[in-house]
C-alpha positions as CSV (number, residue, x, y, z in Angstrom):
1,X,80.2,152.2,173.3
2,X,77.1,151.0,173.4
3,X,77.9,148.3,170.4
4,X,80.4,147.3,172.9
5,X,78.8,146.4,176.0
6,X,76.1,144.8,173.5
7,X,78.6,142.5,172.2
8,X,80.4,142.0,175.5
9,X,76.7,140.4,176.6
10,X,75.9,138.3,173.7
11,X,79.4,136.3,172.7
12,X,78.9,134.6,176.1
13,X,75.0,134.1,175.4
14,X,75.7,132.8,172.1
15,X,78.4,130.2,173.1
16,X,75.7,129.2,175.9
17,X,73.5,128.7,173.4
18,X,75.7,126.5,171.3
19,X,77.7,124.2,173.8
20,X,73.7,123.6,175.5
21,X,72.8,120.4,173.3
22,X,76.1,118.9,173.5
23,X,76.2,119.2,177.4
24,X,72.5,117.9,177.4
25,X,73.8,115.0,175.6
26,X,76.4,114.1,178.2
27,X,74.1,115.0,181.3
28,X,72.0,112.0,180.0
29,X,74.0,109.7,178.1
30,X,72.9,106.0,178.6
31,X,74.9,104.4,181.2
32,X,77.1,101.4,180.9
33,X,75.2,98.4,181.3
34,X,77.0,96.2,183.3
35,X,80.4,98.4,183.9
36,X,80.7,99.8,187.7
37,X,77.5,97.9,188.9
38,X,76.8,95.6,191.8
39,X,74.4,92.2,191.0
40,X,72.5,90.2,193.7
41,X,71.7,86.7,192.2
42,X,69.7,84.0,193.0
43,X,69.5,80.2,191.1
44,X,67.5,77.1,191.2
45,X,67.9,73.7,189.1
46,X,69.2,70.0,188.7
47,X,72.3,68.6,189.6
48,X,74.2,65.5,188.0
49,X,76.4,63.0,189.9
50,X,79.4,62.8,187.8
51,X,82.6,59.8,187.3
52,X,83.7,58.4,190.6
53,X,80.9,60.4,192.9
54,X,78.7,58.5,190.5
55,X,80.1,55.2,190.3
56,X,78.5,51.5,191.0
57,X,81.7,50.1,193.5
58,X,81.0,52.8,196.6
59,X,78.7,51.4,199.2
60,X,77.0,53.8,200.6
61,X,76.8,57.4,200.5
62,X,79.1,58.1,196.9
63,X,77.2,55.6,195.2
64,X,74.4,58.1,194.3
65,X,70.8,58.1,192.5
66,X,70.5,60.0,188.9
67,X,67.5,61.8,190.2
68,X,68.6,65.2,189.2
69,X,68.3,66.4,192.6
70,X,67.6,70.0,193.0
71,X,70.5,72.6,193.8
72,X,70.7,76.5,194.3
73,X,72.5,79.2,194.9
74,X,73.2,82.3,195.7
75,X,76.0,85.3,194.3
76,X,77.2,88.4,194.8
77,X,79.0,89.8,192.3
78,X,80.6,93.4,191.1
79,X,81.5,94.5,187.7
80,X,84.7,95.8,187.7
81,X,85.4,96.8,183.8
82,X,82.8,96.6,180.8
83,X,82.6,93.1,180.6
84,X,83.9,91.2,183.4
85,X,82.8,90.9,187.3
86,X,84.0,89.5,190.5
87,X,82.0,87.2,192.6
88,X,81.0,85.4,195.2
89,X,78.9,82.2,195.3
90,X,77.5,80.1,197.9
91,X,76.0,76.7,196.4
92,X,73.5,73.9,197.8
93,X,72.7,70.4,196.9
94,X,71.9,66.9,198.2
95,X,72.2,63.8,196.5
96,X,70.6,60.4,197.4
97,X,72.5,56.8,197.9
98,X,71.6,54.8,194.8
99,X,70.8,51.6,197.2
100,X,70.1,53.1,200.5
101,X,67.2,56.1,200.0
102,X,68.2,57.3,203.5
103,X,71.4,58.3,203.1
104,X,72.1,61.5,201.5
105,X,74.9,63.8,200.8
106,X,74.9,67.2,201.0
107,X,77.7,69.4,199.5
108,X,78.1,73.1,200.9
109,X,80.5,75.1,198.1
110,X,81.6,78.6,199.0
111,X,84.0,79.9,196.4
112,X,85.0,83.2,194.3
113,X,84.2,83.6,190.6
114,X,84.8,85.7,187.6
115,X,82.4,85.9,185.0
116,X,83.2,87.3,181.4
117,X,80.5,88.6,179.2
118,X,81.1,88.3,175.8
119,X,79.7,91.9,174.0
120,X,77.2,91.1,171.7
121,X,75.4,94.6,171.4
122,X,72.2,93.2,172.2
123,X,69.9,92.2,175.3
124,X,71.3,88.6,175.1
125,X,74.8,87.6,176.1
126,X,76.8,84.9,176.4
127,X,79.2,84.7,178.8
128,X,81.8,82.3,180.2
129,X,82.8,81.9,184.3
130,X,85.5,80.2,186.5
131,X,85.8,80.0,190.5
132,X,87.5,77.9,192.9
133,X,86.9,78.2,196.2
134,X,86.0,75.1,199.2
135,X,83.6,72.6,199.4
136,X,82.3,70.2,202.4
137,X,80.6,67.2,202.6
138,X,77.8,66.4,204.6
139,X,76.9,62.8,205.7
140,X,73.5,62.0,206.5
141,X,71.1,59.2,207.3
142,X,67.6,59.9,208.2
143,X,66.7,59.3,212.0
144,X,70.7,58.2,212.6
145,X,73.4,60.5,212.5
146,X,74.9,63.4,210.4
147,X,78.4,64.0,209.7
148,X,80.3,67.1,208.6
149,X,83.4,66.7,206.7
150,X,86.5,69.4,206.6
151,X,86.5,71.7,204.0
152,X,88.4,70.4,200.6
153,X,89.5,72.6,197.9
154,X,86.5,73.4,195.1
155,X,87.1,73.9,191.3
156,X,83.7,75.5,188.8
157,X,83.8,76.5,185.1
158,X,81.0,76.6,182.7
159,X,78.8,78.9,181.0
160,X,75.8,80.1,180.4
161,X,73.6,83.0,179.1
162,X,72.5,86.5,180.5
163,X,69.3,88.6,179.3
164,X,68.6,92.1,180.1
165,X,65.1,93.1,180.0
166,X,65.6,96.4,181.8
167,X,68.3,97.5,183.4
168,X,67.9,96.5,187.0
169,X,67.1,92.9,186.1
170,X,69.0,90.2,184.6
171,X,67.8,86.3,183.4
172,X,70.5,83.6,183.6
173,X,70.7,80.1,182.0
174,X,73.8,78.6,183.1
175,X,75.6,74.6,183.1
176,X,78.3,74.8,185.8
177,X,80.7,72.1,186.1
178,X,82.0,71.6,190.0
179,X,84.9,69.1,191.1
180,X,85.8,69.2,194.7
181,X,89.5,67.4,195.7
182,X,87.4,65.7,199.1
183,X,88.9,62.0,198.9
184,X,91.3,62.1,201.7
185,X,89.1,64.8,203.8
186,X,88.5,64.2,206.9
187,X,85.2,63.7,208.5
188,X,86.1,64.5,211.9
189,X,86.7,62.5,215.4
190,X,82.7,62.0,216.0
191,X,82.4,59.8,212.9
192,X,85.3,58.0,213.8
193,X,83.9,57.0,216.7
194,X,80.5,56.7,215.2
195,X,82.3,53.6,212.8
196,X,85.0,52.5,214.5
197,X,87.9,50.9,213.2
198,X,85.4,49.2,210.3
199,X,85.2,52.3,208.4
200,X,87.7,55.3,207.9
201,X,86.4,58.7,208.9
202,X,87.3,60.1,205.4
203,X,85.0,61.1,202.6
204,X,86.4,58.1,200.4
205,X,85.9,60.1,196.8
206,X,85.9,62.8,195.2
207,X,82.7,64.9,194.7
208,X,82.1,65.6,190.4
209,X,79.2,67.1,189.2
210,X,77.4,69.1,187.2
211,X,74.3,71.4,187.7
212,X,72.0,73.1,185.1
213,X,70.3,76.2,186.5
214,X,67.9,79.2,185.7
215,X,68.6,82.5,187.8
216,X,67.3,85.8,188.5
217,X,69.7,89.0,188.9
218,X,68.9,92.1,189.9
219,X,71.8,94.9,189.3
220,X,72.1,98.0,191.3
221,X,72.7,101.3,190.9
């Protein structure tokens, strides 16, 4: 009897003892990297006037400097699988007239994004992104008068490259590519009567361009 109750005690004990390392291995596991997490971003960097945006036969604002102006943004974005995340980005710039240094144009692009990581098993991934989303125009010369345009529908795509030093922080390197349909927008009944019947109140092109950015992410949990 004794036998008994002994054995009765130890089978449970023993398999304890033997499914302990395999449940310590799940309890701490390493975590996805990117799967099922949230990332804040921030990016600064040059922007490129692009085809008509760019061209020698606007006068005025659309006929715009090479400068490499700076640009940034800002994104939230979530994970949603492995290797894949949803987003959304706000993005700034302002180019300057070519002829006129006081005139500038500023463009305001709000838009949703999906970025794919491609898996490379290391801390450095490439990764592809596409958005679309709206973009407005904003007419400015210095000391005269500022006009907003209506928002126009925004295309992005590029890539770019991610690096995770630790887990809560990411380092981006990314060319985005943005075209904005903004030729026939509007710029609203206070630049009409700024102009008068000498110039349309329309944006007159459509905003191409291309900006090359470094960015800081920080992921969360």
């Amino acid at each position: 009897m004794r036998i008994l109750r002994t054995s009765l005690f130890a089978l449970p004990a023993l398999v304890i003892v033997m499914a302990a390392p395999d449940a310590f291995a799940v309890r701490y596991a390493e975590r996805p990297l990117l799967w099922n997490r949230t990332a804040v971003s921030g990016y600064d960097g040059y922007g490129m006037p692009l085809g008509h945006f760019a061209g020698d036969d606007i006068a005025g604002d659309g006929n715009h400097d090479d400068n490499w102006p700076l640009g940034w943004s800002i994104e939230v974005e979530h994970f949603a699988a492995r290797t894949w995340s949803l987003g959304f980005s706000a993005a700034f710039i302002e180019f300057d007239d070519r002829d006129i240094p006081e005139l500038h144009t500023n463009l305001n692009t709000y838009s949703g994004f999906v970025r794919i990581v491609i898996p490379t098993g290391t801390e450095i991934r490439p990764y592809l992104r596409i958005g679309a989303g709206g973009v407005q125009v904003e007419f400015e010369q210095e000391g005269a008068y500022r006009f907003d345009s209506d928002y126009a529908f925004s295309f992005q795509g590029g890539a770019g490259l991610l690096f995770l030093p630790r887990r809560w922080l990411g380092i981006n390197l990314q060319a985005l590519y943005y075209w904005g349909d903004t030729e026939e927008t509007s710029l609203g009944w206070d630049a009409a009567e700024y102009f008068g019947d000498d110039v349309p109140p329309i944006v007159g092109f459509n905003t191409e361009y291309a900006t090359f950015t470094a960015g800081l992410s920080l992921f969360f949990p």
